[in-house]
ROVEX-528670 format. One line per field, with one value per residue: residue number from 0; residue in one letter; chain; x, y, z of N, C-alpha, C in turn. Coordinates in steps of 0.02 Angstrom, whole numbers, plus 32768, in hexadecimal, padded with zeros to 4 digits. Layout:
N
nr = c(NUM,...)
rest = c(a,...)
kette = c(A,...)
nc1 = c(X,...)
nc2 = c(Y,...)
nc3 = c(Z,...)
cac1 = c(X,...)
cac2 = c(Y,...)
cac3 = c(Z,...)
cc1 = c(X,...)
cc2 = c(Y,...)
cc3 = c(Z,...)
//
This chain:
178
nr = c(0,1,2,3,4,5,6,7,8,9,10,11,12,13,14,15,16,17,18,19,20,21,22,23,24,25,26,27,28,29,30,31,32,33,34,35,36,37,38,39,40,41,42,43,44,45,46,47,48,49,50,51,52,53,54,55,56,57,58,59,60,61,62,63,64,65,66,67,68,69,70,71,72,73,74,75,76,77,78,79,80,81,82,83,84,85,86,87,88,89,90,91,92,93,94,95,96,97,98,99,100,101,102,103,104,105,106,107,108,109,110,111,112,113,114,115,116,117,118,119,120,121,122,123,124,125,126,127,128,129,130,131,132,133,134,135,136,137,138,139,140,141,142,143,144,145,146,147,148,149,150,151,152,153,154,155,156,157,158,159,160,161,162,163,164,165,166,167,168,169,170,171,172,173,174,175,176,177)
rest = c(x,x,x,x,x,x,x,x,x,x,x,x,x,x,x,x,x,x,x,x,x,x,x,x,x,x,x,x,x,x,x,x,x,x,x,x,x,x,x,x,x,x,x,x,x,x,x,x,x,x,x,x,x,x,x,x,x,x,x,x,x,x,x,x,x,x,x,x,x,x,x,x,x,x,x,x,x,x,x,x,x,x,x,x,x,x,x,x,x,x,x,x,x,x,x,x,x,x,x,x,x,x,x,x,x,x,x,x,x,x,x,x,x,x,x,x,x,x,x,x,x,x,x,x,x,x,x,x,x,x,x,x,x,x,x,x,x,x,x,x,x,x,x,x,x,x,x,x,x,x,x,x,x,x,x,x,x,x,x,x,x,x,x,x,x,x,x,x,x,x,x,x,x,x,x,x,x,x)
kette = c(A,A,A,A,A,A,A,A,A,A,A,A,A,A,A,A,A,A,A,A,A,A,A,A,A,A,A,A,A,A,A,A,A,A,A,A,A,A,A,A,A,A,A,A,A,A,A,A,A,A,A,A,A,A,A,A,A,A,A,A,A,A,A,A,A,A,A,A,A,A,A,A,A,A,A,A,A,A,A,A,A,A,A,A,A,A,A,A,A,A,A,A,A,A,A,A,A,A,A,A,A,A,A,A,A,A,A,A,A,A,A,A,A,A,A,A,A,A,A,A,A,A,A,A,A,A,A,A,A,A,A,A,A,A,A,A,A,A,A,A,A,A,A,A,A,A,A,A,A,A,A,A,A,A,A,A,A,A,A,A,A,A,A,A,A,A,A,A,A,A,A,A,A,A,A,A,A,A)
nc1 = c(80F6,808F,805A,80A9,80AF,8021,8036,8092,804C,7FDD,802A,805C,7FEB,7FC1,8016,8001,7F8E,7FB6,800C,7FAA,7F67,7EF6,7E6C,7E2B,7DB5,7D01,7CD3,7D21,7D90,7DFD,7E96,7F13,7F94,8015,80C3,80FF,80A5,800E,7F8B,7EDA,7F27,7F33,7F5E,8017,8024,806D,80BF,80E1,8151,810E,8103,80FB,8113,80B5,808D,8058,8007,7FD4,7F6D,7F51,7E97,7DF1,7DD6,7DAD,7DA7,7DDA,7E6F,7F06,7F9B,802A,80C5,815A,81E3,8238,8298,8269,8236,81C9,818A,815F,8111,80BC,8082,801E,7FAA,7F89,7F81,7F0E,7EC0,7EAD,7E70,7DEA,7DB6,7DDA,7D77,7D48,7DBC,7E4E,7EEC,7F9E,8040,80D5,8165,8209,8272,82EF,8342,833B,8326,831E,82E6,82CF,825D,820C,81F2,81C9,8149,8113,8113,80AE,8062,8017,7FA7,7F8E,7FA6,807A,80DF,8184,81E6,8279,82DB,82B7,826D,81EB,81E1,8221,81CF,8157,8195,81D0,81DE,8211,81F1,8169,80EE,8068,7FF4,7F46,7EE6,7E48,7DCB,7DDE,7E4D,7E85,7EDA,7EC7,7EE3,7F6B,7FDC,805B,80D5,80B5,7FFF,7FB9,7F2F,7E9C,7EA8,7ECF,7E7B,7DF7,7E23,7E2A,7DA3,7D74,7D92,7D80,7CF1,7CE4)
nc2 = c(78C3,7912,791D,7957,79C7,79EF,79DC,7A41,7AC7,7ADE,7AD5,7B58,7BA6,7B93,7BEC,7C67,7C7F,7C87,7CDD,7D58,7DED,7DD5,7E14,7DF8,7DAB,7E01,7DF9,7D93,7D75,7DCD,7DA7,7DA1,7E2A,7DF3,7DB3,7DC5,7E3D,7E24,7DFB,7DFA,7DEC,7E68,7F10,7F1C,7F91,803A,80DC,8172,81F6,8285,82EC,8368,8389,834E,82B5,8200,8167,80CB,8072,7FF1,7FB3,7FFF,806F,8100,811E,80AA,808C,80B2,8089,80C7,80A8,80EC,8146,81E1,81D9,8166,811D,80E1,8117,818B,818E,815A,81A5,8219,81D3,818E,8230,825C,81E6,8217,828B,8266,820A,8236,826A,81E1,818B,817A,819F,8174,81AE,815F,8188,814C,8180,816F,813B,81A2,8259,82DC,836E,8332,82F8,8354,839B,835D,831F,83A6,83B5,8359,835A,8331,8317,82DB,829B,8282,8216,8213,818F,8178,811C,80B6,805F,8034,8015,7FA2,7F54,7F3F,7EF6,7EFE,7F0A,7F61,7FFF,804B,801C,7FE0,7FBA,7FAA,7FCC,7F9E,7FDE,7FA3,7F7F,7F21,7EC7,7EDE,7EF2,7EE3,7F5B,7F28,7F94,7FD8,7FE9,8050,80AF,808F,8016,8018,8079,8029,7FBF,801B,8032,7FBE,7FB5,7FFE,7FD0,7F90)
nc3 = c(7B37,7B12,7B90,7BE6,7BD0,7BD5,7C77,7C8B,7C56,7CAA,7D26,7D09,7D09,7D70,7DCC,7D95,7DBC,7E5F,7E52,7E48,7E8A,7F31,7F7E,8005,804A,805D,810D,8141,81D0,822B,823A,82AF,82A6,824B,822F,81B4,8154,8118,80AA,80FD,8173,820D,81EB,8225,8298,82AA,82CC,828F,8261,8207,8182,8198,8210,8268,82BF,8289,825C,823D,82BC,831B,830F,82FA,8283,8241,81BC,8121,80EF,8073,807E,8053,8006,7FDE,7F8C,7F58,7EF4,7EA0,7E20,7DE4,7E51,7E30,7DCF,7DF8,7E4D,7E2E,7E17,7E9E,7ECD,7E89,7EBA,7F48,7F1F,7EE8,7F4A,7FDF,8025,806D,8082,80B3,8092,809F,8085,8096,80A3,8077,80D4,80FD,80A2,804C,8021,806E,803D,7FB5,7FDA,7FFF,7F8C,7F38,7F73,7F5E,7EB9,7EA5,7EDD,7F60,7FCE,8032,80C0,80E3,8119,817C,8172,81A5,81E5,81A9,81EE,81D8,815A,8169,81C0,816A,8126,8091,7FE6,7F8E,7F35,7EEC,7F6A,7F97,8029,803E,80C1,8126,8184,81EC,8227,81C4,8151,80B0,8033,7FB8,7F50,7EE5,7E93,7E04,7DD9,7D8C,7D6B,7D5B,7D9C,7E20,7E54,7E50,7E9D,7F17,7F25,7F3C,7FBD,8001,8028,807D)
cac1 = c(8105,804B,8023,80D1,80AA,7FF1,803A,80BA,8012,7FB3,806D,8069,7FBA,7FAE,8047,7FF1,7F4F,7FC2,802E,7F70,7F68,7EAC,7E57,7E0E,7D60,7CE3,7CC0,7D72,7D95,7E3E,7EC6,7F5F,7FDB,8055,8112,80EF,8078,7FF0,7F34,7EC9,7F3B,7F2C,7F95,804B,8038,80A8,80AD,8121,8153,80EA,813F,80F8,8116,809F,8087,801D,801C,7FA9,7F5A,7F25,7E5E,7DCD,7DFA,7D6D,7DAF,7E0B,7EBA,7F40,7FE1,8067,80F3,817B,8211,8237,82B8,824E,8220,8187,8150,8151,80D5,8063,805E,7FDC,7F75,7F7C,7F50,7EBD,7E85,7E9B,7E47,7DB9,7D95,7DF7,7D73,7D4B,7DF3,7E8C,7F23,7FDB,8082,8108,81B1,823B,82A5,8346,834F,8323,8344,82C4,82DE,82B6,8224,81DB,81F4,819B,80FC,80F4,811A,8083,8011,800D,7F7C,7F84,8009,80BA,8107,81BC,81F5,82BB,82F7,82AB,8254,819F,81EB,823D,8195,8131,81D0,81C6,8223,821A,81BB,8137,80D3,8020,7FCD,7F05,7ED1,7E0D,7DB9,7DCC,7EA3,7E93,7F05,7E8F,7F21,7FBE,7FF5,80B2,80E8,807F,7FBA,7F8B,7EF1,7E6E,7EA9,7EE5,7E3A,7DD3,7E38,7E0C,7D71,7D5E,7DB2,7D37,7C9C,7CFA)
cac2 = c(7908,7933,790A,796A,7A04,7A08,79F8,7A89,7AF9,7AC9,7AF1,7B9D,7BBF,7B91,7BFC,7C86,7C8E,7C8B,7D28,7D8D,7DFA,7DC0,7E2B,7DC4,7D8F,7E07,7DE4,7D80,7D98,7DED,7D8B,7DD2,7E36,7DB0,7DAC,7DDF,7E57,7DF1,7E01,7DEC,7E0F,7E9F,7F30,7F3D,7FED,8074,812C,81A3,8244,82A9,8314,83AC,8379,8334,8263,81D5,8132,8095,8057,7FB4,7FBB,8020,809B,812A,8102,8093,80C1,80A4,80A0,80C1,8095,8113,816E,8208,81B6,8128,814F,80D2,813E,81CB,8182,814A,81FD,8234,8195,81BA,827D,824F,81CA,8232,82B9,8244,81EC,8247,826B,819C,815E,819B,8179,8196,8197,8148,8195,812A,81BC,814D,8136,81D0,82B3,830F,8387,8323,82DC,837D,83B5,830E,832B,83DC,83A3,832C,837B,831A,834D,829D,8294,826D,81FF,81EE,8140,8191,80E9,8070,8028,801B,7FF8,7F62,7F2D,7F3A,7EAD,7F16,7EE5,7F89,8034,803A,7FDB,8002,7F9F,7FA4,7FB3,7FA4,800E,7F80,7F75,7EE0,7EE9,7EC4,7ED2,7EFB,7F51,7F3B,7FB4,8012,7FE2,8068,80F4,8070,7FCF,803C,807F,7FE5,7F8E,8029,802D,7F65,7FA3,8029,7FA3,7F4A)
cac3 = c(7B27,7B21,7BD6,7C15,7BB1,7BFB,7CBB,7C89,7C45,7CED,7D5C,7D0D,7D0B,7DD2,7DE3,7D8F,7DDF,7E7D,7E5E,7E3D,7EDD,7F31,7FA0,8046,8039,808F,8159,8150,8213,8225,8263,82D7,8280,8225,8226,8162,8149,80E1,809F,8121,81C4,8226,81DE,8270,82C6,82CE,82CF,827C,8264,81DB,8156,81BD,8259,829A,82C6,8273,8244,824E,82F8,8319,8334,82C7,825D,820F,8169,8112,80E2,8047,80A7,8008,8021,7FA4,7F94,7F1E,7EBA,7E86,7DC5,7DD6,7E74,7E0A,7DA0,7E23,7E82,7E17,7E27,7EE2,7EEB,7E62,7EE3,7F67,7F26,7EE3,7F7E,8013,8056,8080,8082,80D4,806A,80BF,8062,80C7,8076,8097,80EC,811D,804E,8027,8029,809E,8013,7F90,7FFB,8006,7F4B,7F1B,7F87,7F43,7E8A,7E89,7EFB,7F72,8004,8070,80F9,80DA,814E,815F,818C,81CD,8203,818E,821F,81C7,8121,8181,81EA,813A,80F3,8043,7FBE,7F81,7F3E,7F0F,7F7E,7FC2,8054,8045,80F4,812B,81B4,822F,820D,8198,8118,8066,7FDF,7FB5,7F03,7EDF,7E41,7DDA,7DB1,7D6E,7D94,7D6C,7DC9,7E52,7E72,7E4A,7EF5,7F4C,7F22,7F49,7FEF,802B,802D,80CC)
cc1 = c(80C9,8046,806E,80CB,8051,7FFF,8060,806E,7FF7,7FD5,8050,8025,7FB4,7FDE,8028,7FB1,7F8B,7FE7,7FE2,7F61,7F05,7EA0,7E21,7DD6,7D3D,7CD5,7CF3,7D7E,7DE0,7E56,7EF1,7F8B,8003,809D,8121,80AF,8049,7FC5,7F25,7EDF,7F38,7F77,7FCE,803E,8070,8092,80EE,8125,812D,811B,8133,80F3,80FF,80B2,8053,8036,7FD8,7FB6,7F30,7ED3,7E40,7DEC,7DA4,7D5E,7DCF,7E3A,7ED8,7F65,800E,80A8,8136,81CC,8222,8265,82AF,8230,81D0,815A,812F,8122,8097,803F,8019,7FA1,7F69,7F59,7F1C,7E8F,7E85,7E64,7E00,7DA1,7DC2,7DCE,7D35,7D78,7E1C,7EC6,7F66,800E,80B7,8130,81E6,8276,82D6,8364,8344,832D,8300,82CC,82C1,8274,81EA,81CE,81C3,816B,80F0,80E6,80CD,804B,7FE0,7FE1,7F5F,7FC3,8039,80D1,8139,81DB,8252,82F2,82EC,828C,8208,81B7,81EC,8202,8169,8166,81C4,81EE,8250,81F2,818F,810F,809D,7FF8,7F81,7EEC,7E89,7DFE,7DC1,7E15,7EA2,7EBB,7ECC,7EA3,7F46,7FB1,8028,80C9,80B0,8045,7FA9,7F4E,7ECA,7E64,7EA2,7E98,7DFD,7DFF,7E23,7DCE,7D3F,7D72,7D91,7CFC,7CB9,7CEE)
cc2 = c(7935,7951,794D,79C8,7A34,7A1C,7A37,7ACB,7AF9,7AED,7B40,7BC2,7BD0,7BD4,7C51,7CAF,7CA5,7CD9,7D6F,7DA6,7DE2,7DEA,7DF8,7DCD,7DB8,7DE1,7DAE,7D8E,7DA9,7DAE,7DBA,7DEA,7DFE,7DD6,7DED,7E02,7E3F,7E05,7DE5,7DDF,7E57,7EC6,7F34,7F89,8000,80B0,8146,81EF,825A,82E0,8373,83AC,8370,82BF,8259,81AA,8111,8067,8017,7FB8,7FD7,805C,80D1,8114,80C6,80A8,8090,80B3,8082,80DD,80C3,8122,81A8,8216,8189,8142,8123,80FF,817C,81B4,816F,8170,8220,8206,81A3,81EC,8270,822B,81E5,825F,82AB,823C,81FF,8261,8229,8168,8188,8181,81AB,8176,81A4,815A,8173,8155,81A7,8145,8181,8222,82BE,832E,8383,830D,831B,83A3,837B,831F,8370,83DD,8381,8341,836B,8344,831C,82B6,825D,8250,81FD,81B7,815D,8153,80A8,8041,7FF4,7FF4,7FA3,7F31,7F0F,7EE9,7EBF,7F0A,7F31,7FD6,8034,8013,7FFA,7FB2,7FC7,7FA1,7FC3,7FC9,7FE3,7F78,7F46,7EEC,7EC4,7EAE,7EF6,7F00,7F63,7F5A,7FD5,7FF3,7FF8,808F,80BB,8031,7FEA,805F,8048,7FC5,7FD4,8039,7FF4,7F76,7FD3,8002,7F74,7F83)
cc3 = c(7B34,7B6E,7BF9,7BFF,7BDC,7C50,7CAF,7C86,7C7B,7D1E,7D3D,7D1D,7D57,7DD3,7DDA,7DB4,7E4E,7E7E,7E5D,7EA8,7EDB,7F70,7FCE,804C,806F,80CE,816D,8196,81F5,8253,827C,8291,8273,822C,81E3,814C,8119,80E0,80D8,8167,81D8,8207,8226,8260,82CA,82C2,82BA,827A,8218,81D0,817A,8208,828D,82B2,82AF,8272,8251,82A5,82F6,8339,82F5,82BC,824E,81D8,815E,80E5,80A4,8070,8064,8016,7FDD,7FB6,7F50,7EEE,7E86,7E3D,7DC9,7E1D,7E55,7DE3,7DC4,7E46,7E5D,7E20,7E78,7EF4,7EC7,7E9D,7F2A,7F60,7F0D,7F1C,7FC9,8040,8095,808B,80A0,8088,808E,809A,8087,8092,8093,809C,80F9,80D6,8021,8046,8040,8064,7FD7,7F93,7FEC,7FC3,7F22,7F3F,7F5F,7EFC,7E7D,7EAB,7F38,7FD4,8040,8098,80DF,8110,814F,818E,8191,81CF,81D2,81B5,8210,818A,8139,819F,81C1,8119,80AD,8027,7F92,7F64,7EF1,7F35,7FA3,7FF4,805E,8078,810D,816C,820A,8231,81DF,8157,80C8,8049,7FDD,7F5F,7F16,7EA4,7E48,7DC5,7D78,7D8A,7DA1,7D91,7E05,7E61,7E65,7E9B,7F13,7F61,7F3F,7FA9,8013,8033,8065,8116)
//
């Protein structure tokens, strides 16, 4: 009973340490883009349309900065809680980081899109994903979701849900020193 109770404590523990997101060990080379967007592969490229009409997106190669690519929509009740965590770390560190919020526009009201950036304050570019094509390339399960990407494309870390101000700038803080 002892001995089956300690492997159970051990099973969950491993299991636990496994779900902790881990940011990829400085000078890590990048691998190719993956299937599954993962720590330590190159972020997949695309380009979209911008909520003012211009284009952006992530290019495979060096970057200036490194970018939050956040992944939303303006139905989501936990995005609504993370928009301020965002424009704060934008307006903290925007001008060493990029940060772009992909709106999942095939799920979602241009109208509401654009009442939600103005609502929160938002002073990064809006992307809108139309088609679901990035959502789909990213394989998200759902919103929120932020990809960590380093100045060279590498993807760092992924947060899924809500952190919080201070986790949420502690990884991007860990993610500007690459």
């Amino acid at each position: 009973m002892k001995k089956t109770w300690i492997i159970a404590a051990a099973a969950a523990g491993l299991a636990m340490l496994a779900a902790v997101p881990q940011l990829a060990p400085v000078g890590t080379a990048a691998r190719p883009a993956a299937a599954k967007p993962e720590i330590g592969y190159l972020a997949p490229p695309f380009e979209l349309e911008t909520l003012d009409g211009g284009r952006l997106g992530i290019a495979l190669g060096e970057r200036e900065r490194p970018v939050v690519l956040n992944f939303w929509a303006s139905w989501c009740d936990p995005c609504r809680l993370e928009a301020p965590i965002l424009a704060g770390l934008h307006e903290k560190y925007g001008d060493r980081l990029d940060i772009y919020g992909v709106n999942g526009t095939n799920n979602d009201d241009l109208n509401s899109v654009r009442a939600f950036v103005k609502l929160y304050g938002y002073k990064f570019p809006t992307l809108l994903d139309r088609k679901g094509e990035v959502f789909d390339k990213y394989r998200l399960l759902g919103y929120p979701t932020s990809f960590l990407i380093d100045r060279h494309g590498v993807i760092r870390d992924m947060i899924v849900g809500l952190p919080g101000y201070a986790e949420f700038e502690r990884r991007v803080l860990a993610l500007m020193k690459y």
